[in-house]
N, C-alpha and C positions, 0 to 999 in steps of 0.2 A: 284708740284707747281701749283696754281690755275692761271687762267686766268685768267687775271687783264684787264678791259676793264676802260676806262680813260675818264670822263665828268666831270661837273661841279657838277652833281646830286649825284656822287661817291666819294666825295672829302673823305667826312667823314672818309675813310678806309685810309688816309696819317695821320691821328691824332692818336697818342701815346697812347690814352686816351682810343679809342677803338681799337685798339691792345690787351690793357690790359682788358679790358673788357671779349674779346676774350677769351684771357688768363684763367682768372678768369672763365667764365664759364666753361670752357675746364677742369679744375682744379677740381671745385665743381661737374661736371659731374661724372668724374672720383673716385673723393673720394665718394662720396653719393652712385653711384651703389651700394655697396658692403655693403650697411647698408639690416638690414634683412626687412623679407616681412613686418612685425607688422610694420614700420615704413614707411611706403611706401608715407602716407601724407604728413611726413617732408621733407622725402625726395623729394617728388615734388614739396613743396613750394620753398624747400632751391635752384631748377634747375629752377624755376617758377623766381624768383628774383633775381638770377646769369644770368640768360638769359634777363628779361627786364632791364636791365642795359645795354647794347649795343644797344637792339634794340630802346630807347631810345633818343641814342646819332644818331642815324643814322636817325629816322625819324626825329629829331630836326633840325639836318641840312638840309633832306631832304625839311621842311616847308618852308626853305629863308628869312622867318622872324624871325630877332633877339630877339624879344619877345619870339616867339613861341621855336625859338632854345633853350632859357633861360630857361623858365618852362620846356621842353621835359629833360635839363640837370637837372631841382633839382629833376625830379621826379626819374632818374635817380639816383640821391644822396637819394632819398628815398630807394630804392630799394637795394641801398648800406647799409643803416640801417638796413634792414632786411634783408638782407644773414649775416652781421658782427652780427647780433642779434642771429640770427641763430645757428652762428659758435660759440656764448661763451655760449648757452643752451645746445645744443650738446656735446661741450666740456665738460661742467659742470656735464653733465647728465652721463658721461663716454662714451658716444657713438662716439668721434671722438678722437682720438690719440692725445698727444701732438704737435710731430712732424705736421702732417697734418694743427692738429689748425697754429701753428706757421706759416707755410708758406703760408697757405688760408689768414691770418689775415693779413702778411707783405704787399702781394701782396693787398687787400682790402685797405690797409692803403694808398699803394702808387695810389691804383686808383682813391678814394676819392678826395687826392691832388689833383691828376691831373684832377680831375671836378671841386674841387671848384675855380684852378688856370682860367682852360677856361671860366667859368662863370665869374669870373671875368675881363676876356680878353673880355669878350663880352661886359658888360654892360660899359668897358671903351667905345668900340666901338660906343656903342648906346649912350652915352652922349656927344661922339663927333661927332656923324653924319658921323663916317667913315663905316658906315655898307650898301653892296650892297643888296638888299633883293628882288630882283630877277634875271633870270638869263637872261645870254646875249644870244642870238639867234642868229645869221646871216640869216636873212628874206629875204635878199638878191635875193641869188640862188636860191631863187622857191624852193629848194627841201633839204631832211636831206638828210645829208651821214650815213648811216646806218653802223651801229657795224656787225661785223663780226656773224653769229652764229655759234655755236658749231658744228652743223652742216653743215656749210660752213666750217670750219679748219679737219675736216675729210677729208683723203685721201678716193677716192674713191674704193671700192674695186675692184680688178681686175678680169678680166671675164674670 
């Protein structure tokens, strides 16, 4: 289980939306390997496009601007086009199993949703003026409290 370190710059990783994202490239990873060398291009585009679809969602939040959150999710939704574009050339072509197509394409379906639901959730945000788009600091205390590193949760070794 991964170390889960907790701020406001991190949020993005509590959203369902990239979970599945996750998912989904984890998925297109796995089935793509196994296609042969001759195809090595699609196969990189089809990981190229399964992968900027999270990191999408993550720098969008990361920007704190609802704007910028907005475009970083449709481009997102673009990228979802072209892996689901992907997935029915491939199929088509005999190159990816039915099974596989099915459960790539279910999951895509439901990741989709769940972008175009958030985007939606946002621009309510943005025409009510509920959207915070920067972050809160405590300037207070002169100083950050610093996150643990990895290096700091390592026991030391014994002499």
């Amino acid at each position: 289980m991964p170390i889960v370190y907790e701020n406001k710059n991190r949020g993005y990783q509590q959203l369902r939306v990239w979970e599945d994202a996750i998912e989904f490239y984890v998925r297109i990873r796995r089935i793509y390997k196994k296609f042969p060398f001759e195809l090595k291009r699609v196969v990189s585009q089809q990981v190229a496009s399964a992968d900027s679809i999270r990191r999408n969602i993550a720098e969008g939040y990361c920007r704190r601007s609802v704007r910028e959150y907005i475009h970083s999710l449709c481009i997102s939704l673009g990228s979802m086009g072209e892996s689901v574009s992907g997935l029915i050339a491939c199929q088509r072509a005999g190159q990816l199993g039915d099974a596989d197509f099915v459960a790539l394409n279910d999951l895509a379906f439901k990741l989709e949703n769940g972008l175009l639901k958030l985007i939606e959730a946002l621009e309510r945000k943005e025409k009510t003026g509920d959207w915070i788009d920067h972050l809160a600091i405590e300037e207070s205390h002169g100083t950050y409290i610093a996150t643990p590193s990895l290096h700091d949760l390592t026991p030391p070794l014994s002499s």
